[in-house]
mmCIF file of the N, C-alpha and C atoms, coordinates in Angstrom:
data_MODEL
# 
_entry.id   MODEL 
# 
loop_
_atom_site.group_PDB 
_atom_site.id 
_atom_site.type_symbol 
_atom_site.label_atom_id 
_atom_site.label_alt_id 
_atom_site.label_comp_id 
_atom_site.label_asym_id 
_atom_site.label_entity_id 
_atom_site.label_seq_id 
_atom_site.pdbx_PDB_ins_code 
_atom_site.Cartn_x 
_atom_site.Cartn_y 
_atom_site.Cartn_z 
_atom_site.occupancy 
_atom_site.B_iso_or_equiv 
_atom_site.pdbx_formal_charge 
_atom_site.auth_seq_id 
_atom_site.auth_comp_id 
_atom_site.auth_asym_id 
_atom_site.auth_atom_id 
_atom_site.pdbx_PDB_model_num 
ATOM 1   N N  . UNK A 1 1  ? 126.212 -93.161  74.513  1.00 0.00 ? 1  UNK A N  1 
ATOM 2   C CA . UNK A 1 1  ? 125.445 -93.610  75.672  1.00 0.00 ? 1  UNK A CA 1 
ATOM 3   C C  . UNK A 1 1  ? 124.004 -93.097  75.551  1.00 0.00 ? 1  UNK A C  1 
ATOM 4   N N  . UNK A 1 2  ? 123.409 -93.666  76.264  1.00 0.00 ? 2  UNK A N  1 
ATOM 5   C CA . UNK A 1 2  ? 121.786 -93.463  75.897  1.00 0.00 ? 2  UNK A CA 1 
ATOM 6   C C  . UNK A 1 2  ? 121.134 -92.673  76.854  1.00 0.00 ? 2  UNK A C  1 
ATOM 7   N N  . UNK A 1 3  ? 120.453 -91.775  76.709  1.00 0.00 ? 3  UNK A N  1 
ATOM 8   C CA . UNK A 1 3  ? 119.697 -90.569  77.629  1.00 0.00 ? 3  UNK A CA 1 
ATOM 9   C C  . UNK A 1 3  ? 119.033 -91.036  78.935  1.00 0.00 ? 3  UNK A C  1 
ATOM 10  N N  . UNK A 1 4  ? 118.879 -91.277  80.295  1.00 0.00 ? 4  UNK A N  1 
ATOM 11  C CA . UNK A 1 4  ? 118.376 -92.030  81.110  1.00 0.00 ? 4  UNK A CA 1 
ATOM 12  C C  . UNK A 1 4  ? 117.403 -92.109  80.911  1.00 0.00 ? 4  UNK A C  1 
ATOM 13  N N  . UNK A 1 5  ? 116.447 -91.555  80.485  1.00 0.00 ? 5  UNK A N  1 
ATOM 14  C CA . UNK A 1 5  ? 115.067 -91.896  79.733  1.00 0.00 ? 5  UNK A CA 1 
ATOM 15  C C  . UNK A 1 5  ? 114.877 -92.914  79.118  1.00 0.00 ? 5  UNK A C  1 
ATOM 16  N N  . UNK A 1 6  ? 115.412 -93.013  78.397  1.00 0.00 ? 6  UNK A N  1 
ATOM 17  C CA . UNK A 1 6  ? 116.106 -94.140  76.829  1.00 0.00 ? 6  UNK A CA 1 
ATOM 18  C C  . UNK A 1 6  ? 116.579 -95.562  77.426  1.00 0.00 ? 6  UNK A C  1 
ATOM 19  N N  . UNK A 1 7  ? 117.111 -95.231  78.455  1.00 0.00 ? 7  UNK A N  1 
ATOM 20  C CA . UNK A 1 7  ? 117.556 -96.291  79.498  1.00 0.00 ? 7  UNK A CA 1 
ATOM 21  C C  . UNK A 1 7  ? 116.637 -97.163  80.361  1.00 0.00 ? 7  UNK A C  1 
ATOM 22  N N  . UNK A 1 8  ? 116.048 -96.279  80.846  1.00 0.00 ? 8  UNK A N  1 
ATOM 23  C CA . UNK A 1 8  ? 114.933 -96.919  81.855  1.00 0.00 ? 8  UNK A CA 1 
ATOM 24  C C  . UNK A 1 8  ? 113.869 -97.652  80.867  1.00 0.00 ? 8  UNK A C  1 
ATOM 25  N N  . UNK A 1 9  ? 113.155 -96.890  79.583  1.00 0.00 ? 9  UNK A N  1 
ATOM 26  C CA . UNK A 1 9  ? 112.407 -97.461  78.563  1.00 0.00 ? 9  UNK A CA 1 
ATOM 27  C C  . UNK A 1 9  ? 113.156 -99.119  78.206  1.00 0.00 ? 9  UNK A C  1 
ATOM 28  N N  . UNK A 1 10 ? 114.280 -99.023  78.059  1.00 0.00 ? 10 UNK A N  1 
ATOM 29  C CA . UNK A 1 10 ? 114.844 -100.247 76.943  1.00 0.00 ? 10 UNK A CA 1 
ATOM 30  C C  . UNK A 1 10 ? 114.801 -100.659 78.515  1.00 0.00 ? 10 UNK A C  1 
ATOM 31  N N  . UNK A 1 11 ? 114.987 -100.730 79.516  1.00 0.00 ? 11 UNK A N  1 
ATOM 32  C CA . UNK A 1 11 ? 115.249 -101.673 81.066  1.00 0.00 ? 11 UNK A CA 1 
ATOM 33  C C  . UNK A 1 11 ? 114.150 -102.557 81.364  1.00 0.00 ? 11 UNK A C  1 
ATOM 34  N N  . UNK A 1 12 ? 112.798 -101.153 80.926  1.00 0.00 ? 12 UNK A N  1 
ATOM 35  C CA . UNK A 1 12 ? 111.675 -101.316 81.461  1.00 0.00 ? 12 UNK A CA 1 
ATOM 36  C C  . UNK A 1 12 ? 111.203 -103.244 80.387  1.00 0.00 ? 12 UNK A C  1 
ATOM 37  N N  . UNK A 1 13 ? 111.509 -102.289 79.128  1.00 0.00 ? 13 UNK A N  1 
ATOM 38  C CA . UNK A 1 13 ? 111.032 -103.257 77.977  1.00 0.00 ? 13 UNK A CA 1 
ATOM 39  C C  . UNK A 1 13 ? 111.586 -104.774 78.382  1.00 0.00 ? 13 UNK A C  1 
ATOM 40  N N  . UNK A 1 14 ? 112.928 -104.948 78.679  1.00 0.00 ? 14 UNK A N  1 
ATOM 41  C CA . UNK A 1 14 ? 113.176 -105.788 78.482  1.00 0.00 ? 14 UNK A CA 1 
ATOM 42  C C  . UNK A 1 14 ? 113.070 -107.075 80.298  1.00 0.00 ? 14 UNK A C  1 
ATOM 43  N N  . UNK A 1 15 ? 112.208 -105.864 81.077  1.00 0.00 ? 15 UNK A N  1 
ATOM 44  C CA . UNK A 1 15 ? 111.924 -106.941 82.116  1.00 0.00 ? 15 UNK A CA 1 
ATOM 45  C C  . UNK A 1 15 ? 110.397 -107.420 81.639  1.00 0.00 ? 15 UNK A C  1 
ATOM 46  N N  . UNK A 1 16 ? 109.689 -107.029 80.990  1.00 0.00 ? 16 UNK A N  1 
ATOM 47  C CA . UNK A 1 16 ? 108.411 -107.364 80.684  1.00 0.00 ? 16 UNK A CA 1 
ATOM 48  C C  . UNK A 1 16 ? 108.647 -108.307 79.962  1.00 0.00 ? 16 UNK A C  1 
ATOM 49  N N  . UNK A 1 17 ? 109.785 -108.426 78.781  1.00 0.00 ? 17 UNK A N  1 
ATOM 50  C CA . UNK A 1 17 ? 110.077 -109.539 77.771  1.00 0.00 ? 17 UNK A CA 1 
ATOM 51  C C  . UNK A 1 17 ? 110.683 -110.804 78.617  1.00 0.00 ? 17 UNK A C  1 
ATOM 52  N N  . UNK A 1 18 ? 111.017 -110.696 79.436  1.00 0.00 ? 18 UNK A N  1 
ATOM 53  C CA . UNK A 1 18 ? 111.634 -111.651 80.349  1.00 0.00 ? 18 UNK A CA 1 
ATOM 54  C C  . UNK A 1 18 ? 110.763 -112.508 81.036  1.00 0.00 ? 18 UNK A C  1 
ATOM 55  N N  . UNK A 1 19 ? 111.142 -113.864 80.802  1.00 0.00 ? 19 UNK A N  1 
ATOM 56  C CA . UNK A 1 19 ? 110.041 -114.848 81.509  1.00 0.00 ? 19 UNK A CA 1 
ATOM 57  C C  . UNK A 1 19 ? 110.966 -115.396 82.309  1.00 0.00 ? 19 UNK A C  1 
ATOM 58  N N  . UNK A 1 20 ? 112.625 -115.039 82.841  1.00 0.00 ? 20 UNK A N  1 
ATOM 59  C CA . UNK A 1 20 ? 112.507 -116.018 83.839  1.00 0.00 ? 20 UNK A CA 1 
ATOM 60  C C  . UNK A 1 20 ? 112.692 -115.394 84.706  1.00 0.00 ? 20 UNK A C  1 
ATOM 61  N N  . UNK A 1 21 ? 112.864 -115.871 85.693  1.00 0.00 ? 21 UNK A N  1 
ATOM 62  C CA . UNK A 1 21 ? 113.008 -114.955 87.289  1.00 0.00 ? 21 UNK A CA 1 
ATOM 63  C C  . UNK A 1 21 ? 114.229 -114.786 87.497  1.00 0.00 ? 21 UNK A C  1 
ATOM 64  N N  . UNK A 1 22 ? 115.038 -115.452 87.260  1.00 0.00 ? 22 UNK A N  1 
ATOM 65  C CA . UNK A 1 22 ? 116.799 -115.200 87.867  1.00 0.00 ? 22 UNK A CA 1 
ATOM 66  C C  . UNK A 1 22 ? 117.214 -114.337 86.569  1.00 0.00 ? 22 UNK A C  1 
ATOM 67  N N  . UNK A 1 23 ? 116.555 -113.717 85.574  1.00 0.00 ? 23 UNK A N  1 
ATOM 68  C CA . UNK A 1 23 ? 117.033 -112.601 84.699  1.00 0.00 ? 23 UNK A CA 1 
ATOM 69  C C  . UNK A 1 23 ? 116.426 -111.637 85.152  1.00 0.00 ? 23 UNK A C  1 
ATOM 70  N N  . UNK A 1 24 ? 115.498 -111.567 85.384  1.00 0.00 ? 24 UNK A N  1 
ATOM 71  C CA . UNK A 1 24 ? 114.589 -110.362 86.063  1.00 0.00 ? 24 UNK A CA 1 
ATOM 72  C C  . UNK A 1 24 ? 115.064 -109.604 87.672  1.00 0.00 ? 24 UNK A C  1 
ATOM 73  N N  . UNK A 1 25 ? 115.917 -110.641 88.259  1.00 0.00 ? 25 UNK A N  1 
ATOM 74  C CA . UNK A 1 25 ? 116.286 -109.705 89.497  1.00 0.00 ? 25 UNK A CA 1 
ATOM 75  C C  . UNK A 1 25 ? 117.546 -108.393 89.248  1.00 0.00 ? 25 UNK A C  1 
ATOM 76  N N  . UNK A 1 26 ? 118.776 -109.454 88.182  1.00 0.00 ? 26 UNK A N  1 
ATOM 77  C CA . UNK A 1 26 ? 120.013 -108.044 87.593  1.00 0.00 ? 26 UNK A CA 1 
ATOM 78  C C  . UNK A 1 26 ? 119.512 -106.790 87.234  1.00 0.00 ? 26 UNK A C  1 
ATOM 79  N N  . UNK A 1 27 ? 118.130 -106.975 86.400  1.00 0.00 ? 27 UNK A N  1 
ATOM 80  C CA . UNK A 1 27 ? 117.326 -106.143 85.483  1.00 0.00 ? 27 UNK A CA 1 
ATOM 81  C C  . UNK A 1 27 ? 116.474 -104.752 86.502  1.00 0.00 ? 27 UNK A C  1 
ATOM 82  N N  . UNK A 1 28 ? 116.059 -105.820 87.389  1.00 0.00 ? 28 UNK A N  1 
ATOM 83  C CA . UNK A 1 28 ? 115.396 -105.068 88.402  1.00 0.00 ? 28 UNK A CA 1 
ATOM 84  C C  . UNK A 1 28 ? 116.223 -103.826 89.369  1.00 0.00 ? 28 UNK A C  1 
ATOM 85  N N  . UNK A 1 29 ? 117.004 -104.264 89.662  1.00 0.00 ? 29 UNK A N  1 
ATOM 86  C CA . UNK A 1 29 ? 118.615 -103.896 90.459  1.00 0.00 ? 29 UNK A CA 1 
ATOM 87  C C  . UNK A 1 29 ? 119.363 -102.206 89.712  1.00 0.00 ? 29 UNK A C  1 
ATOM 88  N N  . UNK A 1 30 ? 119.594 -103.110 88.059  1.00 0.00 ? 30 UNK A N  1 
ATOM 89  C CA . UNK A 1 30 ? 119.589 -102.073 86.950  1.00 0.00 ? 30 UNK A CA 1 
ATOM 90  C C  . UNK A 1 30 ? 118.747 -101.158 87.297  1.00 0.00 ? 30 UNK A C  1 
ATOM 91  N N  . UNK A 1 31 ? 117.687 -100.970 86.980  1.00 0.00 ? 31 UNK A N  1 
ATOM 92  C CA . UNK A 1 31 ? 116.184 -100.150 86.799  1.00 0.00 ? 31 UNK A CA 1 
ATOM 93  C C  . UNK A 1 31 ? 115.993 -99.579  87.868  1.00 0.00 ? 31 UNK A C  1 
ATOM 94  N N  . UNK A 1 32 ? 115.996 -99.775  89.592  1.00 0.00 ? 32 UNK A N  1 
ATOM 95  C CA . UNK A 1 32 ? 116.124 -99.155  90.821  1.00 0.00 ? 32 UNK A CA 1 
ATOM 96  C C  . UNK A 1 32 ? 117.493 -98.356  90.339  1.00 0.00 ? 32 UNK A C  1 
ATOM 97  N N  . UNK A 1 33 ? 118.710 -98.422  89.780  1.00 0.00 ? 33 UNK A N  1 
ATOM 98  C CA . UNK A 1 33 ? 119.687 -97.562  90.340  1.00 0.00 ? 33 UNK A CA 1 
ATOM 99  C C  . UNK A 1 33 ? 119.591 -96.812  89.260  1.00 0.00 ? 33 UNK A C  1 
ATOM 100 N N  . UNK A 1 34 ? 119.325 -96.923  88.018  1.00 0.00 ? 34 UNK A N  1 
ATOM 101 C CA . UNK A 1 34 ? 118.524 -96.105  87.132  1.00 0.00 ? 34 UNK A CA 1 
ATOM 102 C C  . UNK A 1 34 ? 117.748 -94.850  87.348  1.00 0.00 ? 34 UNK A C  1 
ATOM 103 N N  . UNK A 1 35 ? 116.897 -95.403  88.131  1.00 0.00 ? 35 UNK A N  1 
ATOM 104 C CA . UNK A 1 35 ? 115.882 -94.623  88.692  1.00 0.00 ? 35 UNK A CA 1 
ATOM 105 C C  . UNK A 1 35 ? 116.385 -93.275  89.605  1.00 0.00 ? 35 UNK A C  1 
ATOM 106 N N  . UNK A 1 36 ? 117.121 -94.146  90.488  1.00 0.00 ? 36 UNK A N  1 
ATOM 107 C CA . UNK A 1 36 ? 117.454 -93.213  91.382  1.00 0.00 ? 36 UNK A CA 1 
ATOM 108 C C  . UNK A 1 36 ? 118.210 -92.367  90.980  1.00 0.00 ? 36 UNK A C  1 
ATOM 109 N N  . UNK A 1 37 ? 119.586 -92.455  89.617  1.00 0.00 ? 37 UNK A N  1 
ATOM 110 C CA . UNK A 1 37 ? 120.401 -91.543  89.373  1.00 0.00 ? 37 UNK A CA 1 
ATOM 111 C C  . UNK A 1 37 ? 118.853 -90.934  88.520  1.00 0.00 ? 37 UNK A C  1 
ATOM 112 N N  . UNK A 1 38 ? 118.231 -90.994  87.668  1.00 0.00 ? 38 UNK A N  1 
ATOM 113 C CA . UNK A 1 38 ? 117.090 -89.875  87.014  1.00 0.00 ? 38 UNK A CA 1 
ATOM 114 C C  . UNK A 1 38 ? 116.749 -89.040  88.532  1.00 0.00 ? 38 UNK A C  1 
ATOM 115 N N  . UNK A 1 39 ? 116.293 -89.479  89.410  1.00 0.00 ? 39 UNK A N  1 
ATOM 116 C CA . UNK A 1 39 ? 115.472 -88.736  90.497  1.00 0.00 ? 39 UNK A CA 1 
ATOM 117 C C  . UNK A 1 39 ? 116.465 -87.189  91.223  1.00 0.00 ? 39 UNK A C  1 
ATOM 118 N N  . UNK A 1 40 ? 117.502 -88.017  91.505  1.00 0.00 ? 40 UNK A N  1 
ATOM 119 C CA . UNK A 1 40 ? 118.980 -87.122  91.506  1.00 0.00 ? 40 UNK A CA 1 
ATOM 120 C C  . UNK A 1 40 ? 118.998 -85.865  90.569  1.00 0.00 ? 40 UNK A C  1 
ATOM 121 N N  . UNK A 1 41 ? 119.128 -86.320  89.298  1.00 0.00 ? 41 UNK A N  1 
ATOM 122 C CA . UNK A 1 41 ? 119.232 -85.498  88.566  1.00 0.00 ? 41 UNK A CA 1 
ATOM 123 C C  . UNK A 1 41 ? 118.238 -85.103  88.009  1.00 0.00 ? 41 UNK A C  1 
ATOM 124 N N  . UNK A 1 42 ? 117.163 -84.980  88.523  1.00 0.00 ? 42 UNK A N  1 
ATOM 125 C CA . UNK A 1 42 ? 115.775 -83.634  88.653  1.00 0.00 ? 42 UNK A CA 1 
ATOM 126 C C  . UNK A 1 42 ? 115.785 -83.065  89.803  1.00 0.00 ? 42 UNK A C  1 
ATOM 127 N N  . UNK A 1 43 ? 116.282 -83.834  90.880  1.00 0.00 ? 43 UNK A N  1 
ATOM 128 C CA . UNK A 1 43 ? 116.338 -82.352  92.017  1.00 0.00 ? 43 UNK A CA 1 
ATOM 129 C C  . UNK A 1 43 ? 117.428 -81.811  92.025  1.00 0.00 ? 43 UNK A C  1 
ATOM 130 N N  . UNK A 1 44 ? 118.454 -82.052  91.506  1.00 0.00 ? 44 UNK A N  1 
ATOM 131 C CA . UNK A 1 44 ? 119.662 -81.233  90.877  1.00 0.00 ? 44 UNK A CA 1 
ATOM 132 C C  . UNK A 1 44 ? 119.353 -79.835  90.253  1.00 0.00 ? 44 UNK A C  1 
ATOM 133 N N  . UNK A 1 45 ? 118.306 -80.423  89.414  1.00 0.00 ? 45 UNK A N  1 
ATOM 134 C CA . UNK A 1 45 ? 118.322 -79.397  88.049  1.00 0.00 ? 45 UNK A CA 1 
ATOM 135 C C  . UNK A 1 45 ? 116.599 -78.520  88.890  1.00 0.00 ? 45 UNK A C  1 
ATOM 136 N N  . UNK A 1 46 ? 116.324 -78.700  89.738  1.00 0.00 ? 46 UNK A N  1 
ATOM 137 C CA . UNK A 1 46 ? 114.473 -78.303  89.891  1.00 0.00 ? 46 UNK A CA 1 
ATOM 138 C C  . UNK A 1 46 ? 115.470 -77.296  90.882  1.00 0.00 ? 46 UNK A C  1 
ATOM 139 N N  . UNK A 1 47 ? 116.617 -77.653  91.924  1.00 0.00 ? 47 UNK A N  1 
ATOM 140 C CA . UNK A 1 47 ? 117.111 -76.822  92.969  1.00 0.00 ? 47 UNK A CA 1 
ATOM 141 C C  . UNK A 1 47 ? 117.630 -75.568  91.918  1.00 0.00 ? 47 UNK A C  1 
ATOM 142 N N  . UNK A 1 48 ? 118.226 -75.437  90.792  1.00 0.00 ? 48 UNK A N  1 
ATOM 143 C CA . UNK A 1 48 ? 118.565 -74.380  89.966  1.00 0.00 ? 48 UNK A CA 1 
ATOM 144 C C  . UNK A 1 48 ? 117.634 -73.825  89.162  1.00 0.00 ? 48 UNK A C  1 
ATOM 145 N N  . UNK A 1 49 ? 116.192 -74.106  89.322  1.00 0.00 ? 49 UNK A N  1 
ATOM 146 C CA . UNK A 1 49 ? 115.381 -73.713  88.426  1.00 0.00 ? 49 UNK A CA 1 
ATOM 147 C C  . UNK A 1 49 ? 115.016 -72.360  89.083  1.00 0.00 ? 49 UNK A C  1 
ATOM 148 N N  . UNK A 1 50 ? 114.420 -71.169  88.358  1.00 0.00 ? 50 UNK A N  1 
ATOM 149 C CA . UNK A 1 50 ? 114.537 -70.057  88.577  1.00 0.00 ? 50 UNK A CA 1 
ATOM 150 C C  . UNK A 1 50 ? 112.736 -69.278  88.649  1.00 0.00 ? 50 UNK A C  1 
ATOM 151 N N  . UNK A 1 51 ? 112.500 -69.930  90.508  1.00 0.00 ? 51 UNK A N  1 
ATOM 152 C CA . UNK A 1 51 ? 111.139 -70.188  90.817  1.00 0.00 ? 51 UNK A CA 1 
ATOM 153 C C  . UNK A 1 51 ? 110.740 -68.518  90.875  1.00 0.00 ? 51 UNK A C  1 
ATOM 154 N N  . UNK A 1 52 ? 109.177 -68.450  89.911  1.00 0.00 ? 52 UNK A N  1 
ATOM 155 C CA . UNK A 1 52 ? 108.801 -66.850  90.185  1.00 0.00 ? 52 UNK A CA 1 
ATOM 156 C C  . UNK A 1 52 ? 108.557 -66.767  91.522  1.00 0.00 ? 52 UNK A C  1 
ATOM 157 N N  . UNK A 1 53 ? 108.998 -65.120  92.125  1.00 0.00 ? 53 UNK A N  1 
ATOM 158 C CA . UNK A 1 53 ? 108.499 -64.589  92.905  1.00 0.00 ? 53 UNK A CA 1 
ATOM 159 C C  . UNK A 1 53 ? 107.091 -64.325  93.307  1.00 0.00 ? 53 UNK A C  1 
ATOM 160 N N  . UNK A 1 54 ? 106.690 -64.339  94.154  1.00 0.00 ? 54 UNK A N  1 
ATOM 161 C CA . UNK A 1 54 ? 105.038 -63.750  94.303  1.00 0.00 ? 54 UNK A CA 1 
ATOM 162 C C  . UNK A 1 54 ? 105.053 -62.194  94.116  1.00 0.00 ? 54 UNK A C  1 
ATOM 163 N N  . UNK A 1 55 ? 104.372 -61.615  93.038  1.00 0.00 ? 55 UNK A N  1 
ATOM 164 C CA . UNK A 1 55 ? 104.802 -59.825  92.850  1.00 0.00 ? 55 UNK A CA 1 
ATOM 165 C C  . UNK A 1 55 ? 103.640 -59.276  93.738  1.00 0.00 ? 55 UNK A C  1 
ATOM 166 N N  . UNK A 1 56 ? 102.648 -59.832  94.284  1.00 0.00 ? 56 UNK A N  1 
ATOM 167 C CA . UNK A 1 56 ? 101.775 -59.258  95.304  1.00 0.00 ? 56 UNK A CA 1 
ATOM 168 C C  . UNK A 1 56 ? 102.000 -59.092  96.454  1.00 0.00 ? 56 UNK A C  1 
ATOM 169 N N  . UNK A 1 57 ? 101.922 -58.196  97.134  1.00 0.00 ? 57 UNK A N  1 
ATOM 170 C CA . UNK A 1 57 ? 102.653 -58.360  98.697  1.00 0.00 ? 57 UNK A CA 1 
ATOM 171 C C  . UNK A 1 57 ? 101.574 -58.430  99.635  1.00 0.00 ? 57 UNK A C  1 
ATOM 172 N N  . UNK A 1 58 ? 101.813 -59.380  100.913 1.00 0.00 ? 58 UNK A N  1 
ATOM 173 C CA . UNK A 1 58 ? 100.809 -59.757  101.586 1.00 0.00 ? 58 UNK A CA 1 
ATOM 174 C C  . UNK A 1 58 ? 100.119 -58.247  102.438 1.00 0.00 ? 58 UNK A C  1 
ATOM 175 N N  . UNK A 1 59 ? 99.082  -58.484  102.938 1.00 0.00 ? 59 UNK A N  1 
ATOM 176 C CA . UNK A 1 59 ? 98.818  -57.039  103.934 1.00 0.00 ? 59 UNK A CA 1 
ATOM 177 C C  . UNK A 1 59 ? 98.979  -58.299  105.028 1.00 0.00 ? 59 UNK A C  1 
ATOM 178 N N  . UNK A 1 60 ? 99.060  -56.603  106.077 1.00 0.00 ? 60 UNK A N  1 
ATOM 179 C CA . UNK A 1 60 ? 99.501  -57.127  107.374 1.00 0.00 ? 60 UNK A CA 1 
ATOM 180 C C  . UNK A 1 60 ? 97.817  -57.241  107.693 1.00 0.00 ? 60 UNK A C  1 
ATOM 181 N N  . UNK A 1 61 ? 97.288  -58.873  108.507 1.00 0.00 ? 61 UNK A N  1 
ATOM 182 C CA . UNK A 1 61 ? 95.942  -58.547  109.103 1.00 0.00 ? 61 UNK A CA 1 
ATOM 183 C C  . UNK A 1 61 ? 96.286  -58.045  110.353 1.00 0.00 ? 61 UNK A C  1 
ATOM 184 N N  . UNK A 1 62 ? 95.423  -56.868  111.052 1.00 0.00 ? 62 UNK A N  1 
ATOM 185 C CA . UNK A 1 62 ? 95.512  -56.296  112.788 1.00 0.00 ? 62 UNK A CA 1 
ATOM 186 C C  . UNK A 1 62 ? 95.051  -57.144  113.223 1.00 0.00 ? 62 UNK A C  1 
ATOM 187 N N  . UNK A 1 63 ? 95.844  -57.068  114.581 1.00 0.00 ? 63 UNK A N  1 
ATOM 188 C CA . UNK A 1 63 ? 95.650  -57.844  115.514 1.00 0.00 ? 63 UNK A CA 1 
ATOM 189 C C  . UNK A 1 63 ? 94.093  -57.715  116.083 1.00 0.00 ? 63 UNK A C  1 
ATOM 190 N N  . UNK A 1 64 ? 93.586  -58.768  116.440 1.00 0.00 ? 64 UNK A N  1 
ATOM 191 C CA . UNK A 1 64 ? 91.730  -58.811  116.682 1.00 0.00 ? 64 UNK A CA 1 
ATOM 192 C C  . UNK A 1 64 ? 91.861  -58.501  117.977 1.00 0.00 ? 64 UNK A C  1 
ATOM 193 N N  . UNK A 1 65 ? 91.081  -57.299  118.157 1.00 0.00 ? 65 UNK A N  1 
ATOM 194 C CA . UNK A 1 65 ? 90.764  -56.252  119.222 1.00 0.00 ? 65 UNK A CA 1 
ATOM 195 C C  . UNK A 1 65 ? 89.613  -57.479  119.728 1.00 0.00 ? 65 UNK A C  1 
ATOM 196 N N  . UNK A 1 66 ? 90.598  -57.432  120.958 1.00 0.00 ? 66 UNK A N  1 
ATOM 197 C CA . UNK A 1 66 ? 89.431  -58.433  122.647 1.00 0.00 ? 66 UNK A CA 1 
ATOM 198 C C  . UNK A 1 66 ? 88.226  -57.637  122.787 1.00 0.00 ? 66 UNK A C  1 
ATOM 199 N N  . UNK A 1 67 ? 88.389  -56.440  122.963 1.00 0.00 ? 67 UNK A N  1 
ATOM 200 C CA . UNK A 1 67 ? 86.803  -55.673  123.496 1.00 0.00 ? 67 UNK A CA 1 
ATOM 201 C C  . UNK A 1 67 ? 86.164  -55.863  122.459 1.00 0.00 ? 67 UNK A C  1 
ATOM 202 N N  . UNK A 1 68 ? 86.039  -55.509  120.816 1.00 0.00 ? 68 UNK A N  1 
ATOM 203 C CA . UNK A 1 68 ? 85.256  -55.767  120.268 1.00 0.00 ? 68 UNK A CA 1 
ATOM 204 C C  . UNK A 1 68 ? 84.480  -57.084  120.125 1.00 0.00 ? 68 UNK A C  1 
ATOM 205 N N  . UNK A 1 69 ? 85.687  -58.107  120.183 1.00 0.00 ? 69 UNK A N  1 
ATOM 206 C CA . UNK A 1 69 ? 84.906  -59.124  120.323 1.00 0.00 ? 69 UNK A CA 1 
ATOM 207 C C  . UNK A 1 69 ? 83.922  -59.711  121.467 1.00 0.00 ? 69 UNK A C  1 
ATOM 208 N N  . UNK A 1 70 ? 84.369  -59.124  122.324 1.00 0.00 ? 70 UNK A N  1 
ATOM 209 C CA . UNK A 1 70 ? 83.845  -59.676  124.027 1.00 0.00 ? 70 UNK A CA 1 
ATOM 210 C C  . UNK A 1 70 ? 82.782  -58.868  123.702 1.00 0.00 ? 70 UNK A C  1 
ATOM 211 N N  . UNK A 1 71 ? 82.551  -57.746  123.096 1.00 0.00 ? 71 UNK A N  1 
ATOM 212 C CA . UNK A 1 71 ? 80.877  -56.637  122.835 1.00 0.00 ? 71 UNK A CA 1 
ATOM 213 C C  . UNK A 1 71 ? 80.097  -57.483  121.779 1.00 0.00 ? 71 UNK A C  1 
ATOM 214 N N  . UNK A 1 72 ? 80.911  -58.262  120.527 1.00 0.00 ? 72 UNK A N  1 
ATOM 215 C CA . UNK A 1 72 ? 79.255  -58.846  120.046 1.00 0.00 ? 72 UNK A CA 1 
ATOM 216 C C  . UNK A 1 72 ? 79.245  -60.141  120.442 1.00 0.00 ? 72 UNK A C  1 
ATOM 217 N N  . UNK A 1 73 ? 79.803  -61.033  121.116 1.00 0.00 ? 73 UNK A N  1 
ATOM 218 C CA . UNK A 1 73 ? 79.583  -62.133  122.064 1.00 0.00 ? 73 UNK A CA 1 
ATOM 219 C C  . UNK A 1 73 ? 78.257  -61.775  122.907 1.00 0.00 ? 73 UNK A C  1 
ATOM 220 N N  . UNK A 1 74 ? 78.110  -60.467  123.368 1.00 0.00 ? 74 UNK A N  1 
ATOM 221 C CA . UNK A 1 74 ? 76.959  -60.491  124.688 1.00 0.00 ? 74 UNK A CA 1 
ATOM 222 C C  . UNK A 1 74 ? 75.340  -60.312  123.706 1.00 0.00 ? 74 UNK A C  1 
# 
């Protein structure tokens, strides 16, 4: 069997080679459910991928003191 890659390429190829329209809709049909099992199986495989951590840790910003601000407002 052929790699879904390999699949969609030879699908792709052979709706472009196609001049009539009532071959081009099976083809089309093909190539959407094609598609969708590839799409599947990258968020399959992206949900097990093993995302780095951030190794920097955030600082906490303080909370913005009202009086100071209400003093350079005037």
């Amino acid at each position: 069997m052929f790699r879904m890659e390999d699949r969609i390429r030879k699908l792709c190829s052979q709706i472009l080679a196609t001049t009539k329209d009532e071959e081009i809709e099976p083809l089309l049909v093909e190539l959407r459910q094609a598609l969708r099992l590839h799409i599947e199986g990258l968020r399959r495989r992206l949900g097990s991928y093993p995302f780095l951590l951030e190794r920097r840790q955030r600082s906490q910003i303080p909370p913005l003191d009202h009086q100071a601000r209400e003093d350079t407002a005037k």
